[in-house]
N, C-alpha and C positions, 0 to 999 in steps of 0.2 A: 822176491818173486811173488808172496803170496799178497804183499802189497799191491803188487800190479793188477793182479787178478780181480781184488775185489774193489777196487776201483775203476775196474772194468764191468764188472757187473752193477756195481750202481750207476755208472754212466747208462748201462744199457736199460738199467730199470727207470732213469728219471727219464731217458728218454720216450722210453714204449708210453708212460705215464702221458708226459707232455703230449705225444702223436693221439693219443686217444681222448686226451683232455681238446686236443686241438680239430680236430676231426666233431665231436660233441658240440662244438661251438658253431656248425654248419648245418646242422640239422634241429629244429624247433621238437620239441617232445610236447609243445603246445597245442591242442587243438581249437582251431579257431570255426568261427560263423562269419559266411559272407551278409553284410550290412549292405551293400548297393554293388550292384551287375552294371560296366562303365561299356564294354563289350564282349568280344570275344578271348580276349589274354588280357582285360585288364576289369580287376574288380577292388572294393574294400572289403575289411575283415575287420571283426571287433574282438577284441579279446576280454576275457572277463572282468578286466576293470572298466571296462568302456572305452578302452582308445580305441582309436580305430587306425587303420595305416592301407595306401593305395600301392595293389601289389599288380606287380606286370610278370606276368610269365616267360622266362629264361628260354630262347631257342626258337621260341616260333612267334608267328605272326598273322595274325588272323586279321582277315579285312573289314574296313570300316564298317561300323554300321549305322555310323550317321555321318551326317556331311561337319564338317569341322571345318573355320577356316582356311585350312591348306591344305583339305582332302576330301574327295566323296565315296559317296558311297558303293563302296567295290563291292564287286560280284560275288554274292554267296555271304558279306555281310550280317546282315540280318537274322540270316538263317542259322549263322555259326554265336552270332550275340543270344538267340532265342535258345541255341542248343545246350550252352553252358550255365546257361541260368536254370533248365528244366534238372538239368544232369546236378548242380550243386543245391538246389533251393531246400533249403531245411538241413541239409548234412553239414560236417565239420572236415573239414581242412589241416594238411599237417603242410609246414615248409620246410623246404629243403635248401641251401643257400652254396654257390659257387665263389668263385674271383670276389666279385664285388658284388657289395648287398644293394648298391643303388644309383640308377641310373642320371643321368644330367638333369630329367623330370623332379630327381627326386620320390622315383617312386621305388618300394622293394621288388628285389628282383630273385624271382624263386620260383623252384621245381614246387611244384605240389601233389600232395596225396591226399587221396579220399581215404576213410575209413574203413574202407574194405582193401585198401593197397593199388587202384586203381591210381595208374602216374599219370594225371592230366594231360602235364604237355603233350607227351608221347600221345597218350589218346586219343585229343585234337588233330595230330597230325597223323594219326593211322585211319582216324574215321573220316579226313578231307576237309575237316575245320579252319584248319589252320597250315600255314605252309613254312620249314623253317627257315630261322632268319638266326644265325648265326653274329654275336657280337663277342670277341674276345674282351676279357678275358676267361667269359664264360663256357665253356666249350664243354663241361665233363659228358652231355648227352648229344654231342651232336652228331656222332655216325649212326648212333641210334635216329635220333632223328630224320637223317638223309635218308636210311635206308627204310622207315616205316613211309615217308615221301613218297619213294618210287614205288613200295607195294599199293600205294594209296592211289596213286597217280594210275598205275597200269590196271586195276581193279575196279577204274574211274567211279571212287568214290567221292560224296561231297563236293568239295569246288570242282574238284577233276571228271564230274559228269559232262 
């Protein structure tokens, strides 16, 4: 009996371990610097060896803001590529990583925070930046998302003026 027990209790300990080790692996404790603004959900970041890596923001989707081969430039574009490069320029960055780290592009695909706790996506899509665009298997923020939308949307902020 006392057998069982405490083979019960190591199972339950390597597990908490593992969940916590596993969880840890989703969230960067790195703070990084944006090297180049591509738009509004998609910029680079250098990390202190010098790489660099092209990150696209999880959940939402902020319109062109240049014309691209297979897209022009949408409404409130510009405005929303101008907004993210004021709001980040000189600050660090922390990522936050769902499902999968990267998309078909090949680019990282990550929540991010500002240094002050400030959750970007979200904030893109609560100030009318950006509108969500939901891809699974990434989903941990997206009711949040929908519903910062519709206060954004009914408050016609940003795009939604």
């Amino acid at each position: 009996m006392m057998h069982k027990v405490l083979i019960s209790f190591y199972l339950l300990f390597f597990i908490t371990l593992f969940s916590s080790w596993a969880q840890d692996q989703q969230v960067s404790s790195k703070w990084l610097e944006i090297s180049k603004f591509v738009d509004g959900d998609t910029f680079w970041v250098m990390d202190h060896k010098g790489n660099s890596e092209k990150i696209r923001l999880i959940g939402i989707d902020a319109p062109e803001a240049r014309r691209t081969g297979r897209k022009d430039i949408g409404h409130y574009g510009k405005e929303a590529s101008a907004y993210i490069e004021r709001l980040l320029l000189g600050k660090k960055i922390r990522l936050e990583f769902d499902v999968s780290k990267y998309d078909r592009y090949k680019r990282t695909l990550a929540y991010v925070y500002l240094e002050d706790g400030t959750f970007l996506n979200a904030h893109l899509v609560a100030q009318g930046y950006a509108t969500v665009m939901t891809v699974p298997p990434n989903v941990k923020h997206a009711e949040l998302f929908i519903r910062l939308q519709r206060e954004a949307r009914e408050k016609k902020r940003g795009l939604w003026k």
